[in-house]
N, C-alpha and C positions, 0 to 999 in steps of 0.2 A: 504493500500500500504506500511503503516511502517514497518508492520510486516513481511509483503512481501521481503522486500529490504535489513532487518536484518538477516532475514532468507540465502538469497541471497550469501549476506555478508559473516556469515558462515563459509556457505558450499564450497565457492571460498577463502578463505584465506590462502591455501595452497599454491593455484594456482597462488595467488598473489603473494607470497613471492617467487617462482620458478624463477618469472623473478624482484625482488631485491623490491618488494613491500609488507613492511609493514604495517600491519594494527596496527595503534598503539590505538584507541580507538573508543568506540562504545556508541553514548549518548544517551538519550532518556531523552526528556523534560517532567513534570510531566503531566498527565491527564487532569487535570483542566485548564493551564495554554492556554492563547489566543493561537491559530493556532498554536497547540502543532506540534514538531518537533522530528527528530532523524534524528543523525549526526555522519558520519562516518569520523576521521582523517586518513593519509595514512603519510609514509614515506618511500623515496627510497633516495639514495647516494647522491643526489642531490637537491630534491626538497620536498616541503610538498605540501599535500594536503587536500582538505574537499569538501564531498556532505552534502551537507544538505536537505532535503524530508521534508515538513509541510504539515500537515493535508489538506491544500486546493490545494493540488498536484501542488505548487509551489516549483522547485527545484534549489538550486544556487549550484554552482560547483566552484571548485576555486582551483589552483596549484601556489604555489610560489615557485620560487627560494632560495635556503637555503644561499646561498654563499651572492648572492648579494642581496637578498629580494624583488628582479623584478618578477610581476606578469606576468607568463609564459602563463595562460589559464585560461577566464573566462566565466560562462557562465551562462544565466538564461533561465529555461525551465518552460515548462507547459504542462502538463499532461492531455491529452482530453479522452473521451472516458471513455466506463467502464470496455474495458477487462483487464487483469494485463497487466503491460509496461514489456519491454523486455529490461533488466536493461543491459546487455550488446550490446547491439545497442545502445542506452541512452548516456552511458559515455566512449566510444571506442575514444573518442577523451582526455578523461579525462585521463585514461590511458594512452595514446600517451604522453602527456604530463610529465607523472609522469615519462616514461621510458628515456626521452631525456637524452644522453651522456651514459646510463646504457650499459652495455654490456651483451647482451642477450645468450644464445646458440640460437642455428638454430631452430628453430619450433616449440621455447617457448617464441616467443613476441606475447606477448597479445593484440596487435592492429594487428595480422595479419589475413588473409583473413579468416582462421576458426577460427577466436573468436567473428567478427563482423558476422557473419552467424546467422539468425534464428536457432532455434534448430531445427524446421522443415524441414530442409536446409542442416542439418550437415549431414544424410544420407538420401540419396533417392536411392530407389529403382526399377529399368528397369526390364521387360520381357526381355527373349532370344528374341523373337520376335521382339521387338523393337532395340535392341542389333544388332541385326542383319541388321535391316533393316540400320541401321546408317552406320555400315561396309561394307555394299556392297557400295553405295555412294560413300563413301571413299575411298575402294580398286579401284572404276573403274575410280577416279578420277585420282587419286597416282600412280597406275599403268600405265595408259596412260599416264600422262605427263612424267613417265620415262622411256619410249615407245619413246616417240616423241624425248625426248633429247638422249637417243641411237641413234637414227634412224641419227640426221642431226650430232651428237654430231664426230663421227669417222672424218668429214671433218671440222672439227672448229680448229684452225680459219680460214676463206679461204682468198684470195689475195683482191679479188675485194668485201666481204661482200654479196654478193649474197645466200651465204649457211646461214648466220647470217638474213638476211633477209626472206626467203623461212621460217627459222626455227618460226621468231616472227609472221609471220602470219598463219601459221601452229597451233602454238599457241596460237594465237587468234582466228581460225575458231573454234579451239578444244572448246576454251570455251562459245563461242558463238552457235554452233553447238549442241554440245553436253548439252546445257543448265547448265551450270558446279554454275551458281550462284542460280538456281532453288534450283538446288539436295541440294547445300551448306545450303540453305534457308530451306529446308526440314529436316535437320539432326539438324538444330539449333532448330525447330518448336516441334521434338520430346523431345532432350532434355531439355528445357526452360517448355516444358509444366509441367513438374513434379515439380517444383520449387515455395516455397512458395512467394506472391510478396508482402508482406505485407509492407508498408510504415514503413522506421524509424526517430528516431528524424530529421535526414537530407531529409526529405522527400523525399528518391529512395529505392527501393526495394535490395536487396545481388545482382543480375546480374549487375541492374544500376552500384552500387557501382562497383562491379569490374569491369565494363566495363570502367570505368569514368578513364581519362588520356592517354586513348590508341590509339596511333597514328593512326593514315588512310590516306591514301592515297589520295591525294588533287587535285598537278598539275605534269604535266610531269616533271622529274627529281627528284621527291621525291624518299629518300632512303627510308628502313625499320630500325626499330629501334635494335641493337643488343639485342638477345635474353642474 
């Protein structure tokens, strides 16, 4: 796995440095020595950092604070199994860490949703077929509800709430009628199915993960969250 994670190292040092991350050295303990080790330091603007990987796939991670020497991020893993680990699942919080207060450009932070991705993750690939089937779904969903809000929409708002009422349950018959959380359920079923679900160190699969934080709708009077 040392040689694995060196290797890793690398070939991402560029990509580290993109968003203000340093690799300032790369140790490797000698062969003989007890629960031989290799240990990566890091520096960005603000903080240092180190992985360190031993022989018994015991791994400590660790970010401190440069200014003030407050320990930002710690953490100790262990390493199960014998396929290789997916080093950036692993330490996507490590990173997180290192980038606190950095000023990134747009679509080069390294904790964002495509860097914690499987690589099996990062592209997938759909039939026409399937393609299809998902946008029909959606056009006669989309379509019809902007059908229904033309239709009552020319008399809004009315005096008495009568036209606002006719409209919400209109509304409601549509999705209840027309099975509108079925079809929704189908279009999720085709696309999730292509998707690697492999557990990371946070034990949830890339969908878990992005799903995790996102509001839903609870009780009556709940808003939606600004996009």
């Amino acid at each position: 796995m040392k040689e694995l994670f060196k290797k890793w190292l690398i070939e991402n040092k560029n990509k580290f440095e993109q968003v203000g991350i340093k690799t300032d050295e790369i140790f490797q303990s000698s062969k003989g020595s007890l629960d031989s080790f290799i240990r990566v330091d890091h520096i960005s603007s603000n903080a240092m950092g180190r992985i360190t990987i031993y022989d018994s796939k015991l791994i400590d991670v660790e970010v401190i604070d440069i200014t003030t020497g407050d320990n930002l991020f710690y953490q100790h893993l262990e390493v199960t199994g014998s396929g290789n680990p997916n080093f950036e699942l692993l330490f996507w919080e490590y990173f997180e860490s290192m980038q606190q207060s950095i000023r990134v450009p747009k679509n080069k932070h390294i904790t964002g949703d495509n860097i914690r991705l499987l690589d099996s993750n990062r592209k997938i690939t759909y039939s026409g077929e399937e393609l299809i089937e998902v946008l029909r779904e959606i056009e006669l969903i989309l379509i019809s509800l902007h059908k229904i809000g033309s239709y009552y929409g020319e008399n809004l708002p009315s005096k008495d709430g009568q036209v606002e009422l006719e409209y919400a349950i209109e509304t409601n018959n549509f999705i209840d009628d027309w099975k509108v959380a079925r079809r929704l359920a189908k279009v999720r079923r085709i696309l999730e199915d292509k998707f690697d679900n492999t557990l990371g160190s946070d034990d949830m699969d890339d969908l878990e993960r992005a799903f995790k934080g996102i509001k839903y709708w609870t009780l009556p009077g709940d808003k939606a969250e600004e996009e």
